[in-house]
C-alpha positions as CSV (number, residue, x, y, z in Angstrom):
1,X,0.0,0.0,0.0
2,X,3.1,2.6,0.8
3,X,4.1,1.8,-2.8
4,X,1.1,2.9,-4.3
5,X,0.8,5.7,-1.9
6,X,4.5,7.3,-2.8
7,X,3.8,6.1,-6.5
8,X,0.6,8.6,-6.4
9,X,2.2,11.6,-4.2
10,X,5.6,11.4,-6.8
11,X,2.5,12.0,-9.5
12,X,1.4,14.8,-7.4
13,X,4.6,16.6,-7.2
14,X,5.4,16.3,-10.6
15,X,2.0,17.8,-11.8
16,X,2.7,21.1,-9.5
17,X,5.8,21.4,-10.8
18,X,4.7,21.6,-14.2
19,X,2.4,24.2,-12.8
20,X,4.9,26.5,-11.4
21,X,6.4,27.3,-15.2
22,X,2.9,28.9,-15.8
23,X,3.0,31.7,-12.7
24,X,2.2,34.9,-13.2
25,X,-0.7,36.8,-15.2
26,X,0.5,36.3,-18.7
27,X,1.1,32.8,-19.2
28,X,2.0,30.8,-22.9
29,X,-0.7,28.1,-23.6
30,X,-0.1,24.8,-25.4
31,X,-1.1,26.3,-28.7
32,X,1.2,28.7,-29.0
33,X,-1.0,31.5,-27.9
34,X,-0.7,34.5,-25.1
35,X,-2.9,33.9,-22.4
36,X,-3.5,36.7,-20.0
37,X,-5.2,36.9,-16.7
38,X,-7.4,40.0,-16.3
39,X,-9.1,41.7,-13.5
40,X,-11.4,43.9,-14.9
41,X,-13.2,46.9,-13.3
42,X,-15.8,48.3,-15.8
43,X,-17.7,51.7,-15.2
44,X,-14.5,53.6,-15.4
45,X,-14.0,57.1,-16.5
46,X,-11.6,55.7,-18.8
47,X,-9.7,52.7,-20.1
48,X,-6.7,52.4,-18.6
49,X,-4.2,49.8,-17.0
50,X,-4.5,50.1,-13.4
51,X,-1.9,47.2,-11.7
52,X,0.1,44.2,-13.0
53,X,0.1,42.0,-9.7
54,X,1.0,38.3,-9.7
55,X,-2.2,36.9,-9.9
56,X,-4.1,39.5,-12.7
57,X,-3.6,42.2,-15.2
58,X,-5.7,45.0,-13.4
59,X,-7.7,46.8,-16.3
60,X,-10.4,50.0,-15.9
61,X,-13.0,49.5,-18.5
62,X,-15.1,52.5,-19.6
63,X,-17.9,50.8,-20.8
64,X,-20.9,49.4,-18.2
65,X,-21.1,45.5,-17.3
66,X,-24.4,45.3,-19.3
67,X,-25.4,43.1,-22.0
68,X,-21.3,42.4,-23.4
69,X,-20.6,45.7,-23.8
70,X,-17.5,45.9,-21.1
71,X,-16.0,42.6,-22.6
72,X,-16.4,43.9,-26.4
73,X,-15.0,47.6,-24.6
74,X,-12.1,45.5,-22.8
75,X,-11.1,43.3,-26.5
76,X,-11.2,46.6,-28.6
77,X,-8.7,48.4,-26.1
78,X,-6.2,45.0,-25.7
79,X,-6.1,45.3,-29.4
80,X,-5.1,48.9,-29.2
81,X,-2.4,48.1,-26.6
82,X,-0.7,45.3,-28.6
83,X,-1.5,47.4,-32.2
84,X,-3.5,43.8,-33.5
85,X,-6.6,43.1,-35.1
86,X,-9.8,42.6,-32.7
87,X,-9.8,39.1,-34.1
88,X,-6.3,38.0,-32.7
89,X,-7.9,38.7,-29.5
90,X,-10.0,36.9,-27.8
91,X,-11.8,36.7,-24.4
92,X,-11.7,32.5,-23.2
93,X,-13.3,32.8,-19.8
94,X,-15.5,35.2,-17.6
95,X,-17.9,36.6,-19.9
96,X,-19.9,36.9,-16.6
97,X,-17.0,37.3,-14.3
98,X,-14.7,40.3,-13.2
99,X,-12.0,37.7,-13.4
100,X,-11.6,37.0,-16.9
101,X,-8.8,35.2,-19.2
102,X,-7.8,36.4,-22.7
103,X,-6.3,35.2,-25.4
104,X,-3.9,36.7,-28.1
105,X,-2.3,35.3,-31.0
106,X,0.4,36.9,-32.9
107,X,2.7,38.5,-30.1
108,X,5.0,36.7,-27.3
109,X,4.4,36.9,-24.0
110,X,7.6,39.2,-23.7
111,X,6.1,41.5,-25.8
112,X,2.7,42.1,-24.1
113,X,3.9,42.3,-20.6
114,X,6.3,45.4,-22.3
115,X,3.1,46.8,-23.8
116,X,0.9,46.5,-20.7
117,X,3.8,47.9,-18.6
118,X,4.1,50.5,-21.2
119,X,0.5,51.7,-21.1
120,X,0.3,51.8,-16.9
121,X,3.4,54.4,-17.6
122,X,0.9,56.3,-19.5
């Protein structure tokens, strides 16, 4: 039984420290893509980037959380940022949520975190 214990928590520890390359809010998924963590705060005056912590990109939103209009707001100005089409952006989680994930395909993930850090500056 001990075998099948260790056998199990050596599984364990392997899977976290797969997990530990993906820390931070702007992550590379399997595909290739940009993912970015986002904690949005819509009903702003404007759009803005408001903090780059650990866990999220903080982002003020101008448009209202009603009927998609913050999440179409929040996609237009990400595409601004990184200078792409609205269609290499995408938002993957939290349509309904403050916590969302994006995705963006065409730029590395060294390039975004200069961009976002670039438009906090502003």
């Amino acid at each position: 039984m001990s075998k099948q214990r260790s056998a199990k928590n050596e599984k364990m520890r392997k899977g976290t420290t797969t997990d530990n390359q993906s820390t931070g809010p702007v992550v590379l998924n399997k595909d290739g893509n940009v993912v970015i963590k986002i904690q949005a705060k819509p009903g702003a005056k404007c759009n803005n980037i408001t903090d780059i912590s650990d866990e999220a990109v903080g982002i003020a939103i101008s448009a209202p959380p009603m009927e998609g209009e913050a999440n179409a707001e929040l996609v237009k100005y990400l595409a601004s940022i990184f200078e792409l089409r609205k269609s290499n952006v995408s938002l993957d989680r939290g349509s309904r949520s403050r916590q969302k994930t994006v995705t963006v395909s065409g730029i590395t993930t060294d390039q975004v975190l200069a961009k976002l850090k670039g438009e906090m500056g502003n």
